[in-house]
N, C-alpha and C positions, 0 to 999 in steps of 0.2 A: 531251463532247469539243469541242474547237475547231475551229470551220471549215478545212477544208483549205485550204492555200495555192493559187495560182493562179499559177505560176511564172512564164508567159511578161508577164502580166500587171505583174507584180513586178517584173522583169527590165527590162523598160519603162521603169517609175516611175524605179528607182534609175538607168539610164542618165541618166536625163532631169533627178535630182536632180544629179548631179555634171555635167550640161552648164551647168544653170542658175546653180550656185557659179561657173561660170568664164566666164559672159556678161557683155560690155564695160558695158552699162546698169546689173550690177548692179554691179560691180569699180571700174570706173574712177574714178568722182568722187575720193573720199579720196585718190587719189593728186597730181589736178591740182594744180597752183602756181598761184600768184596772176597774174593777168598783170602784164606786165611794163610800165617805165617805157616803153618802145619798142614796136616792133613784133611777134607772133608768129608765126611759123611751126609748120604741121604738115608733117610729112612722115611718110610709113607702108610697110610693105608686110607683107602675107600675108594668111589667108585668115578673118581678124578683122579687118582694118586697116577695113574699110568702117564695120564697128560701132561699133569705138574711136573712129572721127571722129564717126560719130554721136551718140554718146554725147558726147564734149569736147563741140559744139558746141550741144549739150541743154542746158549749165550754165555757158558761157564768157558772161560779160555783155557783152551787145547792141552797149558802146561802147567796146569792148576791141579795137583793129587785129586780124584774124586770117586767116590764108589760107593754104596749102597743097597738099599732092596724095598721093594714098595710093593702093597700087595692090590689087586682091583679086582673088581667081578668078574667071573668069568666074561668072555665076548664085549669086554669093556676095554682092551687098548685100540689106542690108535693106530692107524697105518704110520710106518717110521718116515719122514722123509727122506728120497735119496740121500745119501751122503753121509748122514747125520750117524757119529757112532754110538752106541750102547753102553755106559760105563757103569749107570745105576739099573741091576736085574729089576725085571717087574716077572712075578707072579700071579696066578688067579686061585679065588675063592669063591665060596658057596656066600648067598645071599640073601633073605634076610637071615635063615640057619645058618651057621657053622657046620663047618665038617671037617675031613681031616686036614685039607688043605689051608685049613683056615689055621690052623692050630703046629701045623708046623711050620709057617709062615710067621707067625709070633713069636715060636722058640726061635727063628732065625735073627728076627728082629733084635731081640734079647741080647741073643750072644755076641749080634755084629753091638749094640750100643753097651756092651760091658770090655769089649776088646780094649783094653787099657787105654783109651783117648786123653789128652792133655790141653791143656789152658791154649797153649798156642794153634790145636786143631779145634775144628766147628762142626758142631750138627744141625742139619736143616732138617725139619721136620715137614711130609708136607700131609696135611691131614683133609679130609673132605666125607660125606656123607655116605653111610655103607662101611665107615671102617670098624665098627663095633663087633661085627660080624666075621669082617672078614680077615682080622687077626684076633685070634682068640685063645687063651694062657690059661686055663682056671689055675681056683686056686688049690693047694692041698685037699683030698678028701674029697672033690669035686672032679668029675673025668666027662669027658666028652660028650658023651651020651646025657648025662645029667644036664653038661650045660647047653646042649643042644633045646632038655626039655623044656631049660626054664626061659631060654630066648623064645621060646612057642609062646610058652603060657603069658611071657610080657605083650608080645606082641599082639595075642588074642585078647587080652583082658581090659582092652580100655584105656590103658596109664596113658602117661603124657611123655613125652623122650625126656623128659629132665628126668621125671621119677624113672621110666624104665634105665637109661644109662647112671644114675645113682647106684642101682643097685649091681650092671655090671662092670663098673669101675671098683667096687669092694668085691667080687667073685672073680678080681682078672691077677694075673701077676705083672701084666704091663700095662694096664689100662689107669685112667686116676693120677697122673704124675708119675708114673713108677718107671718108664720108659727114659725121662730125664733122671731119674735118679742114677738109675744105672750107668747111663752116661758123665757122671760126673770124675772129674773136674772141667771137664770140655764145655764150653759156652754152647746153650741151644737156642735156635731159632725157628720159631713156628711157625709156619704161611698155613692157613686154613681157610678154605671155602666152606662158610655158613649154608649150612639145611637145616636149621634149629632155629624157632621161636625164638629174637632178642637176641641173637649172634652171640651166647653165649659159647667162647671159644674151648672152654673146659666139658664141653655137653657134644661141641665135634666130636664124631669120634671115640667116644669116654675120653678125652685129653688125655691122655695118656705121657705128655711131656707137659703137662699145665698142673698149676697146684689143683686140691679137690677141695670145695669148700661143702660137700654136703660128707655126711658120718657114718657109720656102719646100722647106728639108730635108726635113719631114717629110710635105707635100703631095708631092715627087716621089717619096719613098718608097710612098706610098700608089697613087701613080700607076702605079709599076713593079709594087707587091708586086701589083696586078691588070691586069698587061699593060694599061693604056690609055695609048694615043700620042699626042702633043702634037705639032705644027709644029717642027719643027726650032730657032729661032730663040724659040719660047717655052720649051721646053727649056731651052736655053743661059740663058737669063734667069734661069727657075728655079735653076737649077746655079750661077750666079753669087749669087745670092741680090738681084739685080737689082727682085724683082717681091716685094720684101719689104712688111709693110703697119705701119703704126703701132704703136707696143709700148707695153704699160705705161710710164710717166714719162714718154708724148709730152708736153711742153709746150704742143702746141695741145687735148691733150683735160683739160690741168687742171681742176680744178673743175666739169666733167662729174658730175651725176647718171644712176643707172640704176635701177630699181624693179622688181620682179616684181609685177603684179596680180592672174595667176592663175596657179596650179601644178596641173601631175596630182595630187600630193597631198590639194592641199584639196579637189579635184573627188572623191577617191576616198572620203575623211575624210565630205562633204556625203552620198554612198550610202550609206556605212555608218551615218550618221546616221538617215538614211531606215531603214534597214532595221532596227536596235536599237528603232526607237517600234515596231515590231511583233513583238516577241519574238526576233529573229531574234539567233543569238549570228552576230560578224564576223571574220575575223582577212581585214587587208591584208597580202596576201604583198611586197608592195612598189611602188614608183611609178614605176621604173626600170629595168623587167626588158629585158635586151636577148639577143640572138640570134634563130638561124635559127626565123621564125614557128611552120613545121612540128612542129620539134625542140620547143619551148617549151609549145607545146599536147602534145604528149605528155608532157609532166613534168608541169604541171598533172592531169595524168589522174593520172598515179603518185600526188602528190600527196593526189590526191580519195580514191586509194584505200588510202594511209597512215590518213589520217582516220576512214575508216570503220571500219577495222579498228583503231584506236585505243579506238573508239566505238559500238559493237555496238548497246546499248542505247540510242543516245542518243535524247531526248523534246526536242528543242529545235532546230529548223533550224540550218543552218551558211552561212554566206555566205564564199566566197571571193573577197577582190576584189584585183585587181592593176593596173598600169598600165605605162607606158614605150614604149619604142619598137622594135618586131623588124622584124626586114628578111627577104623574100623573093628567093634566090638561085635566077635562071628557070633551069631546065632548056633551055627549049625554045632552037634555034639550035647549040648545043654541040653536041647529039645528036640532032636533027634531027628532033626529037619538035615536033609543032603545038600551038602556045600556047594555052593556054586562058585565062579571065578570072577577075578576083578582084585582091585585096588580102590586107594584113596582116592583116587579122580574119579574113577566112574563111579564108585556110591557115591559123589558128591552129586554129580549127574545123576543119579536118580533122582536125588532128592529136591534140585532143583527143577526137575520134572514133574515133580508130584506136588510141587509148589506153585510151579507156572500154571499145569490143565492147557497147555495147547495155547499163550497169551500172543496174539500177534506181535508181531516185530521185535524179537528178543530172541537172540544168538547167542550162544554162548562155547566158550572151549574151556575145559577144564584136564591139567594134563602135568603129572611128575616132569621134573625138567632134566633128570637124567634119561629120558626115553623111554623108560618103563614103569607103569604102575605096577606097583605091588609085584611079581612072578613071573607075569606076561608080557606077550610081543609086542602091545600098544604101551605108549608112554599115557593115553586117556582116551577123552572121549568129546562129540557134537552134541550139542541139543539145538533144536529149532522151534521153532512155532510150528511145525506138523510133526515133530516127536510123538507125541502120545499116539496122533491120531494113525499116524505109520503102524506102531504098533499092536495097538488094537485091531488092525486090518489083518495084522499075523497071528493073531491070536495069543498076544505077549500080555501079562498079566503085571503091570508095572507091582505092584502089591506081593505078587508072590516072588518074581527074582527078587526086590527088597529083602525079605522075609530070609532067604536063603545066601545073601549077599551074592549077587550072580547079577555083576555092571558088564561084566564081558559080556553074557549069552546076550542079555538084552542089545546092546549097541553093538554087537556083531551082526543080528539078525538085522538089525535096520541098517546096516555097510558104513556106521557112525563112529566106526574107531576111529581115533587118531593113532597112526606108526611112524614114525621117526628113527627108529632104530637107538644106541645110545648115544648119548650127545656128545659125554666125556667131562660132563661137570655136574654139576647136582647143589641145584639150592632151592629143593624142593618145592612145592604143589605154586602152580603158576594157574591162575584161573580169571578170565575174561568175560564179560556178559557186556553183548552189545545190544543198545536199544534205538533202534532206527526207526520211528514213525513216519506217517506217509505224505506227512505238508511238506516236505521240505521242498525250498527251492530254489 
């Protein structure tokens, strides 16, 4: 017989193979261009942008003008390699909220891509997941505090990241294409690592160097369909279509490049890669699964248990891998239930626990691929076949941390985090379900 699998162990490996497929050190070179007869510029933001500079400036040659500013999460750079100089600054910001470092971090942006640049110099953009946040402009009549409340309220209310980044790509002054404009007449080049359902490159980030094909319409619709309030006066803008952003056939973003480096996909394609050299059969249920966290992990269970009963006898592991982006809609405030902690991984993990009931031979990892869910120090979280039963031995109430969103207390109290610390790329929610039965031989 063959050795038995080691699931958590496993689970591990292929997280860590599909983080490595989407690391800036290993992506970015082939994409760089040659420098230019002029001067370059970098400019970046999200919670890769530190690596991506690291990386340009690993292989930009020595006598090539180059400089810049990138901005990334707080405790999100890399260690520099010996040797290696500094030419493009990196800063840090506040994360899913703005704060002030977020916001002067954008005016800086700003004023380095309006510094008079010309045809013969280049700007690299490099964009990646967490930059929404972490450079942030409003617009007139809209101040810090405001747009701090209405990043809350997107973020609590459900929306999908197309509709929430719709709306703050019209409330930014860099965000939406506006970042290229300002750099014009200098030719721009995008490299972005996708965390967005369907690699749309203009949803990185709010594109903020890519045209905007949604309208101020449809950001105030988003606005209303979840009761959040706006200034009066930025209202009226909005309604006017005043606070509109550059649209495909801007003239200033002609001859604009944009690139993808790294996708959920290939990250997911590099696991299942991993996991096929050891017998393991794969099927990727997809790369862009969206909705409520909870809800999703309970279809996944369904799913696990179409499978099995597909496959009574099966002699050959099964690997489930999926990807994309789900959003958690908090209970707590509404109904006056006290919050608990956690992210999109670990509600997803509830809910595939409340799906399973304890199913024999079915492991699962589900975990952000920056390192961190949602706030906290785990990037996710285990489930096993003695999940529930672990907890109910602790007197955990799978039903009421649900209730309160509370995926950390839960799988803290059973030692079922996953921590990785941050990876330094981000192509969001990577999630595993392995189903081992016990003929194999």
């Amino acid at each position: 017989m063959s050795a038995p699998l080691q699931p958590r162990p496993l689970l591990e490996r292929l997280f860590h193979a599909a983080v490595r497929r989407a690391l800036p050190s290993e992506v970015l070179r082939p994409h760089l261009p040659p420098p230019p007869r002029g001067r370059t510029l970098v400019l970046g933001a999200g919670k890769a942008a530190a690596a991506m500079a690291q990386a340009l400036e690993a292989v930009w040659p020595a006598d090539a003008p180059l400089t810049g500013l990138v901005v990334t999460r707080y405790g999100h750079q890399p260690l520099r390699p010996q040797g290696l100089a500094q030419r493009i600054d990196v800063v840090e910001a506040a994360h899913p909220v703005p704060d002030q470092a977020s916001h002067d971090a954008a005016l800086r942006l700003l004023a380095l891509a309006g510094r008079g640049w010309t045809r013969d110099d280049l700007v690299i953009c490099l964009l990646s997941g967490g930059g929404s946040s972490l450079a942030t402009l409003p617009v007139e009549g809209l101040d810090l505090a405001g747009k701090q409340r209405i990043h809350r309220a997107l973020l609590e209310c459900g929306a999908d990241i197309h509709a929430i980044n719709g709306v703050r790509k019209h409330l930014s002054r860099i965000k939406g294409g506006r970042i290229a404009t300002a750099c014009w007449p200098a030719p721009v080049i995008t490299l972005a690592i996708s965390d967005v359902p369907g690699d749309d490159i203009g949803t990185i980030a709010s594109g903020p160097t890519v045209a905007d094909a949604t309208d101020c319409a449809q950001a105030l619709h988003t606005l209303d369909r979840y009761g959040i309030a706006l200034p009066w006066g930025v209202r009226a803008a909005l309604a006017a279509g005043t606070l509109e952003t550059p649209k495909p056939g801007d003239p200033r973003l002609a001859g604009h490049e944009a690139h993808l480096v790294a996708t959920p996909g290939q990250a997911l394609e590099a696991a299942a890669e991993e996991a096929r050299q050891q017998g393991i059969e794969v099927r990727i249920l997809g790369d862009a699964i969206e909705g409520e966290s909870r809800v999703v992990g309970m279809e996944h269970a369904a799913l696990v248990q179409v499978f099995i009963a597909a496959s009574q006898e099966r002699q050959t592991p099964l690997l489930l891998l999926s990807g994309g982006e789900t959003t958690v809609t908090l209970a707590a405030g509404r109904e006056g239930r006290t919050r608990g902690r956690g992210g999109r991984a670990g509600e997803f993990c509830l809910g595939l626990t409340a799906g399973l009931r304890g199913r024999a031979h079915v492991w699962a990892l589900a975990a952000d691929t920056d390192g961190i869910d949602g706030v906290e120090d785990n990037a996710g979280a285990f489930v096993g076949p003695d999940t529930l039963a672990r907890a109910q031995a602790l007197g955990l109430s799978l039903n009421g941390h649900m209730e309160r969103n509370d995926a950390y207390g839960y799988f803290a109290a059973l030692g079922d985090l996953f921590i990785t610390g941050p990876t330094h790329t981000n192509v969001n929610d990577f999630r595993a379900i392995l189903i081992d039965g016990p003929a194999r031989t």
